[in-house]
LUMVO-580610 format. One record per residue (C-alpha): x, y, z; residue number from 1; chain; residue in three letters. Coordinates in steps of 0.25 Angstrom, whole numbers, plus 5000, padded with zeros to 4 digits. Each point is the difference from the previous one (the first is absolute). Example, Ala and Ser with C-alpha at 12.3 -4.5 7.8 and 13.67 -1.06 7.14 Angstrom:
c1/c2/c3/vovo/ketor/migu
5049/4982/5031/1/A/ALA $
5006/5014/4998/2/A/SER $
This chain:
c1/c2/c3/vovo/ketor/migu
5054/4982/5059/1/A/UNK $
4995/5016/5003/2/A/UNK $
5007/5013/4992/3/A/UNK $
5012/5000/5009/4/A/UNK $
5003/4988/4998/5/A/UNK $
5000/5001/4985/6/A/UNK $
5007/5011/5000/7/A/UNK $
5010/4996/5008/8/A/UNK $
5002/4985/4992/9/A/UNK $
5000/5008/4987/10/A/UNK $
5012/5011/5004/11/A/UNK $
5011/4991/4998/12/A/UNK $
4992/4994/4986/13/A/UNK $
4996/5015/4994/14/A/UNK $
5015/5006/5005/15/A/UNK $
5003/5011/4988/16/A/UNK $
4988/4995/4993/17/A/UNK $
4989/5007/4996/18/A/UNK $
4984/4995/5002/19/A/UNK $
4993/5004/4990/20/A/UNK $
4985/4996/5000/21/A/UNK $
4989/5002/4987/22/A/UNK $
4986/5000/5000/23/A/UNK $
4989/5007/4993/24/A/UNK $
4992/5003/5014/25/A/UNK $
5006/5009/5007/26/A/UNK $
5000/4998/5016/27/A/UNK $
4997/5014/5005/28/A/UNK $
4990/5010/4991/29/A/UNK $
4999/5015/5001/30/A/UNK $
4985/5006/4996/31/A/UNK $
4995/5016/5001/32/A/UNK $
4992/4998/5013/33/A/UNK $
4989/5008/4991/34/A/UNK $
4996/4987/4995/35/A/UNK $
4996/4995/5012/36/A/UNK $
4989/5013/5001/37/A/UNK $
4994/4993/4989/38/A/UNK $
4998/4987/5007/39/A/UNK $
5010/4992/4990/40/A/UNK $
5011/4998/5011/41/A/UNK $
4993/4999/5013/42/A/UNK $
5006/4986/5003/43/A/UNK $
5014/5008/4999/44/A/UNK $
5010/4997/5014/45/A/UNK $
5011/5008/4998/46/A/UNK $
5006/5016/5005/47/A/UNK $
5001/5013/4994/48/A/UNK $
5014/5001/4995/49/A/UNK $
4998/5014/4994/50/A/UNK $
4990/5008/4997/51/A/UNK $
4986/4993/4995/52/A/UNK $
5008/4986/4996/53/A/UNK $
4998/4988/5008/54/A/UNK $
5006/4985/4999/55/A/UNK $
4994/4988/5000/56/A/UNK $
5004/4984/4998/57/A/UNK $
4994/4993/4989/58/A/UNK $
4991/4988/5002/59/A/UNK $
5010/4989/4996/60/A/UNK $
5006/4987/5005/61/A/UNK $
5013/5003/4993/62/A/UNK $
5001/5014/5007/63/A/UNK $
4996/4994/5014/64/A/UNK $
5013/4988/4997/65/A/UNK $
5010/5008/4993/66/A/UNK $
5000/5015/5008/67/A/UNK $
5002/4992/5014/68/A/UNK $
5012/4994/4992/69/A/UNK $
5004/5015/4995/70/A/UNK $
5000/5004/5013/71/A/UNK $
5010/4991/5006/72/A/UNK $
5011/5001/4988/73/A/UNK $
4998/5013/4994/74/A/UNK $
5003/5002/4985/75/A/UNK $
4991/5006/4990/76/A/UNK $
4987/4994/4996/77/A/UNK $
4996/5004/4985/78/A/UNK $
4986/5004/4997/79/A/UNK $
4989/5006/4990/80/A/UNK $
4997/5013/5007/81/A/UNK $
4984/4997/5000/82/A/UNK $
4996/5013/5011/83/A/UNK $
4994/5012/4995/84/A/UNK $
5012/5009/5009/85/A/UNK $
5011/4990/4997/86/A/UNK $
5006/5008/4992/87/A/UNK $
4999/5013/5011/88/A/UNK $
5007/4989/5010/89/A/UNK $
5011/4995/4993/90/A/UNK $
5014/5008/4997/91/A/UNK $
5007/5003/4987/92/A/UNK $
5005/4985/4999/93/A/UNK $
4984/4996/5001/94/A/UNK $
5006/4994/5014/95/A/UNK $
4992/5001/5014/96/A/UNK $
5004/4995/5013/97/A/UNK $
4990/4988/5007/98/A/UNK $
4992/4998/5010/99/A/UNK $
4995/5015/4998/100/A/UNK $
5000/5000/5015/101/A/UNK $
5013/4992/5003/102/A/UNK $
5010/5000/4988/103/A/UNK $
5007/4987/4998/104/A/UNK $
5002/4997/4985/105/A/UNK $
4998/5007/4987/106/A/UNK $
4989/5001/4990/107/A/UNK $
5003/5005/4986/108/A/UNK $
4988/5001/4992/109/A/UNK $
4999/4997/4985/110/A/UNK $
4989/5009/4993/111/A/UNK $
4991/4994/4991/112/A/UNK $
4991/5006/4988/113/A/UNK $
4985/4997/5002/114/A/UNK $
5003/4991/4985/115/A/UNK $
5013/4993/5006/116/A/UNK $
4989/4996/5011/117/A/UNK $
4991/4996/4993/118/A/UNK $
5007/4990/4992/119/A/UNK $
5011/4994/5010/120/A/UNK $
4992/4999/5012/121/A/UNK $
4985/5001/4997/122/A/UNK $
5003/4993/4987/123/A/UNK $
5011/4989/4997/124/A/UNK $
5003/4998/5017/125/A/UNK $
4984/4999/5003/126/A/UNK $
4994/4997/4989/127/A/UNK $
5008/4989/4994/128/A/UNK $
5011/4994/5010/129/A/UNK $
4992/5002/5013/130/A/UNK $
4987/4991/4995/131/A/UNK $
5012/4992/4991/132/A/UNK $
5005/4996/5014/133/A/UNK $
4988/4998/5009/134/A/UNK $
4991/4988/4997/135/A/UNK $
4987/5006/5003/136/A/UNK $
4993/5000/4985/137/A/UNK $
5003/5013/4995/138/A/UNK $
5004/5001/4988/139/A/UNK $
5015/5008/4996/140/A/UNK $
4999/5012/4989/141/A/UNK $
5012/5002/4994/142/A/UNK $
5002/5012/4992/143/A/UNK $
5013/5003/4992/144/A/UNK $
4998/5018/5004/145/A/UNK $
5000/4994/5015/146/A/UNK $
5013/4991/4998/147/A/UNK $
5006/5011/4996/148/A/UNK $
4999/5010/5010/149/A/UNK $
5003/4988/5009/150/A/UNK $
5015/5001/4993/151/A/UNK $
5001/5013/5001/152/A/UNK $
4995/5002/5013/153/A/UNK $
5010/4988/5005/154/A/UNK $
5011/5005/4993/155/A/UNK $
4999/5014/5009/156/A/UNK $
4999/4995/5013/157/A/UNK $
5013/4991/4994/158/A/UNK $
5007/5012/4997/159/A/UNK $
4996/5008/5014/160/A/UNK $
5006/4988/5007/161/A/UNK $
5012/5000/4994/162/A/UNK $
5001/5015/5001/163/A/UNK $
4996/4996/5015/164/A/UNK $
5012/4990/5001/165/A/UNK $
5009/5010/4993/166/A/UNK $
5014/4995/5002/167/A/UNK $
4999/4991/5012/168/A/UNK $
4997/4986/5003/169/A/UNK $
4986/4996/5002/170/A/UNK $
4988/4989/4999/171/A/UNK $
4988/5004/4995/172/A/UNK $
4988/4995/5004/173/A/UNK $
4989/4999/4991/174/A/UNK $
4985/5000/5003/175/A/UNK $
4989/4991/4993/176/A/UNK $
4994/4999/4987/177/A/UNK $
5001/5014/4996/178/A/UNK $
5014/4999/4998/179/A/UNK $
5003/4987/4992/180/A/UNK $
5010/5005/4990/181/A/UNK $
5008/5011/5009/182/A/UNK $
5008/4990/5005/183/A/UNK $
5007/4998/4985/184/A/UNK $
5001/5013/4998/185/A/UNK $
5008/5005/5014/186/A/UNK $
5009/4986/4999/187/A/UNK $
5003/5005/4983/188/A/UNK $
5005/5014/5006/189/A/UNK $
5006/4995/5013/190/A/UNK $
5004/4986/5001/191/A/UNK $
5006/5000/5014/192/A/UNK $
4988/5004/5006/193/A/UNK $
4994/4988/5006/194/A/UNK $
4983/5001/4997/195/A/UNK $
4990/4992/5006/196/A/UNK $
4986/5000/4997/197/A/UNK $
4989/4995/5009/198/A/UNK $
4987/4997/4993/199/A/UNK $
4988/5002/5011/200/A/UNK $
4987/4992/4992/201/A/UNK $
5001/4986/4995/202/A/UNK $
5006/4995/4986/203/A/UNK $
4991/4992/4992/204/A/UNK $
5004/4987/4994/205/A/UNK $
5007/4999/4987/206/A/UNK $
4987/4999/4990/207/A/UNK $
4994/5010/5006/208/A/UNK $
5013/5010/4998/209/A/UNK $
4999/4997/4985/210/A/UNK $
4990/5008/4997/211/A/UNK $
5007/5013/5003/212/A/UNK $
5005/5007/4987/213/A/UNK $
5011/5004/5006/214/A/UNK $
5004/4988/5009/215/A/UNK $
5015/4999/4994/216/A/UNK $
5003/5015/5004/217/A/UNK $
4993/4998/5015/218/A/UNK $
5009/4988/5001/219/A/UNK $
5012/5006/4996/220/A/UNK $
4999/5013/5009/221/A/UNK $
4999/4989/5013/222/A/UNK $
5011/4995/4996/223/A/UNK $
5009/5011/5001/224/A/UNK $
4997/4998/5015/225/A/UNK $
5013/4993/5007/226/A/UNK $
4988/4995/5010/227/A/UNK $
4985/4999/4997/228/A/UNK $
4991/4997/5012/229/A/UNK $
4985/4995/5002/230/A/UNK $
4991/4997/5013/231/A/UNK $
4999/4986/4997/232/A/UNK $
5009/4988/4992/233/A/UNK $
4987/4998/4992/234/A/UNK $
5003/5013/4993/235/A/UNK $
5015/4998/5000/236/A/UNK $
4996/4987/4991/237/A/UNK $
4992/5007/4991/238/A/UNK $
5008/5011/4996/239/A/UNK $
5013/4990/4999/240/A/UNK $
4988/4990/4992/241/A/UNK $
4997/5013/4990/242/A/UNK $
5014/5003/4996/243/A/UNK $
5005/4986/4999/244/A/UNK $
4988/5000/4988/245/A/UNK $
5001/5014/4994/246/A/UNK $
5012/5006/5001/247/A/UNK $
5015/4994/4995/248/A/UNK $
5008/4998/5013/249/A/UNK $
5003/4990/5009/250/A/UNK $
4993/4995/5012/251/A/UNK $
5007/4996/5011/252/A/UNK $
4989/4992/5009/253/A/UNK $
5011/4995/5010/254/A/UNK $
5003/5015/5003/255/A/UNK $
4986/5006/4997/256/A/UNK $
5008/5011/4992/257/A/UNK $
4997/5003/4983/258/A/UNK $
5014/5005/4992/259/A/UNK $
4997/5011/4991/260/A/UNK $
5011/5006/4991/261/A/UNK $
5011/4992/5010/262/A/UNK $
4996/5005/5013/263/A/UNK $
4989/4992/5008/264/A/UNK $
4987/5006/5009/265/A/UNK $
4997/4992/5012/266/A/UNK $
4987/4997/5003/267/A/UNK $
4995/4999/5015/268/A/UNK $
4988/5001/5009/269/A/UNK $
5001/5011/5010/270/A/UNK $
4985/5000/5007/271/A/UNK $
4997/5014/5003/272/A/UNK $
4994/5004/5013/273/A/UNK $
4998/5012/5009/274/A/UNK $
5006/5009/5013/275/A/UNK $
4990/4993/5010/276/A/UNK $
5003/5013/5011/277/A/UNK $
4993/5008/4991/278/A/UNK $
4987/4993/5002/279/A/UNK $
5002/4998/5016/280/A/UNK $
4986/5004/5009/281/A/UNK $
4998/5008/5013/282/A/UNK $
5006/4990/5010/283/A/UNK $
4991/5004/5012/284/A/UNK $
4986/4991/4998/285/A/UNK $
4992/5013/5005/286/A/UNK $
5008/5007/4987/287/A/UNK $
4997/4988/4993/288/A/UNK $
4985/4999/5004/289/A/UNK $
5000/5017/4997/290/A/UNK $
5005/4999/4985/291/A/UNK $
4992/4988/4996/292/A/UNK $
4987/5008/5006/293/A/UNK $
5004/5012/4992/294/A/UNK $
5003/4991/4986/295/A/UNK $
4985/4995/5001/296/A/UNK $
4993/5014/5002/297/A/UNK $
5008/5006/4988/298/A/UNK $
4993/4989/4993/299/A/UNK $
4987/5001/5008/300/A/UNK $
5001/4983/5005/301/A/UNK $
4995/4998/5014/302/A/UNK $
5002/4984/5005/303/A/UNK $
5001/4994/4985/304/A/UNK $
5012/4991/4997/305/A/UNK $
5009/5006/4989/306/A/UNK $
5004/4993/4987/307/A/UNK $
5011/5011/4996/308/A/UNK $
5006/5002/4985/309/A/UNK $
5009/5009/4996/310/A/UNK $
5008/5002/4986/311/A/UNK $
5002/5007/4989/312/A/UNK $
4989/5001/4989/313/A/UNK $
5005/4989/4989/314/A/UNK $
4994/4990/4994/315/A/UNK $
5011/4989/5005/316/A/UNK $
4994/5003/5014/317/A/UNK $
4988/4992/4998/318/A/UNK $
4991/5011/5009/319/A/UNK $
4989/4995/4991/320/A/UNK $
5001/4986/5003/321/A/UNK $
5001/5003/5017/322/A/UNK $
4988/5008/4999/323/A/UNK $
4990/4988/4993/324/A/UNK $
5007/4992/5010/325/A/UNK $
4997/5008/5013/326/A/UNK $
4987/5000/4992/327/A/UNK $
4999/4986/4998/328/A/UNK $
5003/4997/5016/329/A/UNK $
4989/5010/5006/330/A/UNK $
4989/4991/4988/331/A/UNK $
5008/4988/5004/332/A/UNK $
4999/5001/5016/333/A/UNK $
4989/5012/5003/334/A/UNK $
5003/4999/5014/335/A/UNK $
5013/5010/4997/336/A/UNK $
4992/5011/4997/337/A/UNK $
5000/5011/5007/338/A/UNK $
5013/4993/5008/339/A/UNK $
5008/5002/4991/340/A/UNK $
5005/5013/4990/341/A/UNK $
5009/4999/4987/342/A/UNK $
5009/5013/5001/343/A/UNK $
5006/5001/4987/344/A/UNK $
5012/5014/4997/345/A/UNK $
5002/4999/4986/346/A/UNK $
5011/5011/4996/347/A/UNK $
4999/5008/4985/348/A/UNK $
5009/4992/4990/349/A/UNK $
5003/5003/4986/350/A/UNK $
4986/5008/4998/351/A/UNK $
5002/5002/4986/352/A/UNK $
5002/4988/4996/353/A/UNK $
4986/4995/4995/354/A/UNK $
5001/4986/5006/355/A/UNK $
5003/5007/5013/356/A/UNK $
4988/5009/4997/357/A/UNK $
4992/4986/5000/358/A/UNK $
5004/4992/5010/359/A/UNK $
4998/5015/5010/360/A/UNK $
4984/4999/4994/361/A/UNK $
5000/4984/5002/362/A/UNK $
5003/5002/5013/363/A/UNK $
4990/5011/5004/364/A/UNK $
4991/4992/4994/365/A/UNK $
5002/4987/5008/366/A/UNK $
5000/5009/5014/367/A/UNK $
4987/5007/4996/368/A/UNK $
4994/4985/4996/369/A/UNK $
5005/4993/5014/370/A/UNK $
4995/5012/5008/371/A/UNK $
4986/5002/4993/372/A/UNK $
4999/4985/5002/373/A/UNK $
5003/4998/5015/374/A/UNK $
5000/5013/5008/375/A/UNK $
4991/5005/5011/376/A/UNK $
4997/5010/5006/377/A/UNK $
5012/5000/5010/378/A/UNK $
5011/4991/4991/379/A/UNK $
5006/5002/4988/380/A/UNK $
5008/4989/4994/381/A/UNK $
5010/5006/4993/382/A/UNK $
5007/5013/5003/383/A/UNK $
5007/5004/4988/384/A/UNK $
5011/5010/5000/385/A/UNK $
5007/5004/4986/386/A/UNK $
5009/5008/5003/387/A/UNK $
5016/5002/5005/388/A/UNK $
5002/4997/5016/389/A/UNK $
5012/5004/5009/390/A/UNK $
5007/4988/5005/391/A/UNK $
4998/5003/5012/392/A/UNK $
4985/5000/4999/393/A/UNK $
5002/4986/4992/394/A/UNK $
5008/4996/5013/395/A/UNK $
4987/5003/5009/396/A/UNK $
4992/4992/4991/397/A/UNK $
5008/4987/4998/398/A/UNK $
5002/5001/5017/399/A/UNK $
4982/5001/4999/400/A/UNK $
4999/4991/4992/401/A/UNK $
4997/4984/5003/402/A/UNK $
5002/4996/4985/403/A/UNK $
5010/5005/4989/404/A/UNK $
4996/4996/4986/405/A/UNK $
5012/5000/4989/406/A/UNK $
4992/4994/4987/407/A/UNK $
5011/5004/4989/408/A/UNK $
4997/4990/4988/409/A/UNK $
5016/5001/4998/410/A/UNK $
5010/5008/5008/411/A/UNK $
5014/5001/4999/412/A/UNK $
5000/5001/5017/413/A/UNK $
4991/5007/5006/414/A/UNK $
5003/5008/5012/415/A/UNK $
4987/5004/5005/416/A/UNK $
4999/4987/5008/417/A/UNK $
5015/5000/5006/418/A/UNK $
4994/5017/5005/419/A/UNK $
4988/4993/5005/420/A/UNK $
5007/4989/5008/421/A/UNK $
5011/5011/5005/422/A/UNK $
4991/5008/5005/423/A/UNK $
4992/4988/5009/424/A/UNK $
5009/5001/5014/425/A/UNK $
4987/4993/5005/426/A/UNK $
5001/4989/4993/427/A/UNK $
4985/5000/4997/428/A/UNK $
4995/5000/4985/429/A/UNK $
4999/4991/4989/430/A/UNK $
5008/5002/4986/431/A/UNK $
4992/4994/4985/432/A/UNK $
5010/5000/4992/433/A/UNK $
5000/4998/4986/434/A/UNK $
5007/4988/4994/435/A/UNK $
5004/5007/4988/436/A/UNK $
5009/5011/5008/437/A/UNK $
5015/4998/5000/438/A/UNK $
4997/5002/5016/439/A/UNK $
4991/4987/5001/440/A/UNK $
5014/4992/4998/441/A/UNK $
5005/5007/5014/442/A/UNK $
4988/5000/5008/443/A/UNK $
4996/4988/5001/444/A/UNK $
4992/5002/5013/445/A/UNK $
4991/5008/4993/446/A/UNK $
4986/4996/4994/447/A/UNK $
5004/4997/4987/448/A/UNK $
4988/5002/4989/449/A/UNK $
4997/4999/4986/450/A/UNK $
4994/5015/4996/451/A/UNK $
4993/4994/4986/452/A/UNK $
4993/4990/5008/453/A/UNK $
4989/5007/5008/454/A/UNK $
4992/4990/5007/455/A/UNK $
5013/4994/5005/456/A/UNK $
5004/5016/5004/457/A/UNK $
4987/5002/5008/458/A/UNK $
5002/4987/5006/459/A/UNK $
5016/5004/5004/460/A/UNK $
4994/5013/5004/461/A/UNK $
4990/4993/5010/462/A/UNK $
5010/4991/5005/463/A/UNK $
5008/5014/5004/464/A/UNK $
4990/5005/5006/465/A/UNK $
4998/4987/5010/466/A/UNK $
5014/4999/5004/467/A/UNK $
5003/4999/5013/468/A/UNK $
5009/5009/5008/469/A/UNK $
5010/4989/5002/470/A/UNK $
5002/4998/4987/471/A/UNK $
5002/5013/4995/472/A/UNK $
5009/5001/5010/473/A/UNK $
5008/4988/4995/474/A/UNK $
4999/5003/4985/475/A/UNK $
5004/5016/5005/476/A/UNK $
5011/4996/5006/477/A/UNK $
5007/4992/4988/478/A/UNK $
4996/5011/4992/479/A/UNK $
5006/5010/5008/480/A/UNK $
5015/4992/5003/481/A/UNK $
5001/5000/4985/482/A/UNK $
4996/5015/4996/483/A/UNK $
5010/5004/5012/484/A/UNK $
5011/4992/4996/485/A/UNK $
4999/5003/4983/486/A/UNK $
4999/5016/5001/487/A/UNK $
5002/5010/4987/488/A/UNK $
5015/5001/5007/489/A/UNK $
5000/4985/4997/490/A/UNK $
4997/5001/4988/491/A/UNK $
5009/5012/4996/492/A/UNK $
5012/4994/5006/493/A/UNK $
4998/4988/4991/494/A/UNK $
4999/5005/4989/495/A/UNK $
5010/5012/5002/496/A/UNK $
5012/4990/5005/497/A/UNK $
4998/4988/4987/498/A/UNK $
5000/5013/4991/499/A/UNK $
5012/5006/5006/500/A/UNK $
5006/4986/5002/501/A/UNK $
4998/5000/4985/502/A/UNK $
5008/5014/5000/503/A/UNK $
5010/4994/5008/504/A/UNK $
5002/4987/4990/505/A/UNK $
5001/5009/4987/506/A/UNK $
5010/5011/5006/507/A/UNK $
């Protein structure tokens, strides 16, 4: 399915009905280009809409799933206004009209103290419920000054919704972790509004939920949702695993739906997936040829194969764990070096965050140790890039590239490897996937690994590298039919047509 064909299925299923999505990132950032003067904004794609201000997109898989969607349907996305010129762009109802260059759909920013922030995002969302759900060792910190701000900072972006929604009819759709009580708030104040909440990382098993202070509150504000979605049924398990144990309700597992306070919440898997026509090459081989040339001198490479990762920097990502692997491969099989470079783009995360602070310097630390150990005069082994990239120079690197490495040690989805596989018309490379990413259930063709097992990783790694074209060509195919055939418009369509489906049932 592509945009017009989600727009079109949805018309007669949105008819008089308002679409309403929430999220705490924004999809479209507006900055005092003065910034960039100073270096700090030098990765920014964007135009001048007035006077020294520019606008950018932010490095995230949510924005790159949801603003294709947005597009297509129109509505109003509800954001945290995070840009420096926000503020200077958005009218007196804190509304600004998006793309910047092609209006299609609404933003209305929500404004933020430094303190609010702090608590709600840095604090409770981060700190406690983003390692609470991602099994990769990291202990939660829950602090009751965080949890509160996370309540207060919920219950305004609930009332802006249903200020938004004013007197019409409407489904709201919620984004993520960030927004786990909203739901209950906006269905107290408005019950007719239809809410759906789709919850992008993974949801850990029932004893592992029970050490959040403040499970029982989470739990009740998912189940104001009429329709709760995850990537995977694993998750949906879970979550319906967890309130059958903490909360008093009733579990319906025939139905996969929870009855809170009379009203059920159905629990579904809706795998996530992207626009593959935004990752489409040149189609001329000479242009093809040009733009992967152009790709390896703005990373200084000559005839080196290219191991290519690229994420955000967070610990979930397992960067550390890829990099003793490519390690553990050129010790391993010394005939690779100087054949083969590691080109890793790691974009700034959460960088006041201390463990973030950490995992930046433990991953310096392993680039510096791997280069010192096995470069020469004319090869380095890693090429290291930490900092934010515009997707299209992204694209020209997963089209260069022979091998994509995805090493998350738990990921909801994962949509770096559908980009990669999208953006491979020729059929050539090799994905290693991780088997603890929602994606690894879809991809099947991939090379599936186990990111805390390194000699196993280097040998995978190995075993990528010898693949023959054939076989890349086979397994690139698979990949390819199912990336093309489950798009974000897929995914949106699903979703959107149970929740209104729901609407429907309760009119």
């Amino acid at each position: 399915m592509n945009a017009a064909q989600l727009e079109s299925t949805l018309a007669d299923s949105l008819r008089g009905t308002r679409l309403i999505v929430v999220a705490n990132r924004e999809p479209y950032i507006h900055i005092h280009r003065r910034r960039a003067a100073r270096g700090l904004w030098n990765w920014v794609r964007g135009r001048t809409e007035t006077e020294g201000i520019a606008w950018t997109r932010p490095a995230s898989g949510l924005v790159t799933a949801l603003d294709p969607v947005m597009r297509a349907c129109g509505g109003t996305w509800i954001a945290h206004g995070s840009g420096n010129a926000d503020r200077e762009t958005a009218d007196a109802r804190d509304h600004v009209r998006v793309p910047p260059d092609r209006p299609s759909y609404t933003l209305r920013r929500v404004w933020l103290s430094a303190e609010e922030e702090q608590g709600y995002y840095y604090g409770c969302s981060n700190n406690a419920l983003w390692p609470l759900c991602h099994i990769a060792y990291a202990r939660p910190e829950f602090d009751d000054k965080d949890w509160q701000q996370y309540v207060k900072v919920n219950r305004r972006f609930a009332d802006a919704v249903i200020e938004e929604v004013g007197d019409d009819r409407a489904v709201v759709f919620v984004q993520d972790y960030h927004f786990a009580l909203l739901p209950r708030f906006v269905k107290e104040a408005r019950p007719d509004v239809t809410v759906c909440q789709f919850w992008h990382i993974p949801w850990p098993n029932r004893e592992v939920f029970r050490v959040c202070p403040w499970g029982e509150d989470l739990l009740h504000g998912l189940l104001g949702n009429d329709l709760l979605g995850f990537h995977v049924q694993y998750h949906c398990n879970n979550f319906l695993d967890t309130v059958d144990r903490a909360l008093e309700s009733r579990v319906d597992y025939e139905n996969f739906a929870a009855w809170r306070g009379g009203r059920p919440t159905y629990v579904r898997p809706f795998p996530i997936s992207i626009d593959p026509s935004l990752w489409r090459g040149p189609k001329k081989p000479a242009d093809q040829a040009a733009e992967t040339k152009t790709a390896r001198q703005a990373l200084g490479l000559k005839d080196e194969r290219i191991i290519f990762g690229v994420d955000r920097l967070d610990y979930t990502k397992g960067i550390p764990d890829r990099l003793k692997a490519f390690g553990r491969l050129l010790e391993r099989h010394p005939e690779w070096r100087g054949r083969v470079t590691m080109v890793q783009v790691g974009a700034p995360s959460r960088e006041n965050l201390q463990r973030y602070q950490l995992l930046m310097a433990e991953v310096e630390l392993c680039v510096s140790q791997i280069n010192a150990k096995y470069r020469t005069d004319g090869w380095l082994p890693i090429v290291y890039r930490p900092q934010h990239h515009q997707p299209e120079a992204v694209a020209q690197m997963y089209r260069a590239a022979d091998i994509c490495v995805v090493s998350s040690l738990h990921d909801g989805m994962n949509l770096v490897a559908k980009e990669f596989i999208a953006s491979r018309q020729d059929e050539h490379g090799v994905l290693v996937l991780s088997e603890f990413t929602g994606a690894a259930r879809e991809l099947e063709q991939a090379v599936h690994v186990n990111p805390f097992a390194v000699d196993s990783f280097a040998d995978a790694l190995h075993g990528a590298l010898m693949m023959s074209p054939d076989d890349q060509r086979r397994r690139m195919r698979a990949l390819r039919e199912r990336v093309a055939t489950h798009t974000v418009f897929d995914w949106a369509n699903a979703l959107l047509s149970a929740a209104c489906h729901r609407m429907e049932l309760v009119r």
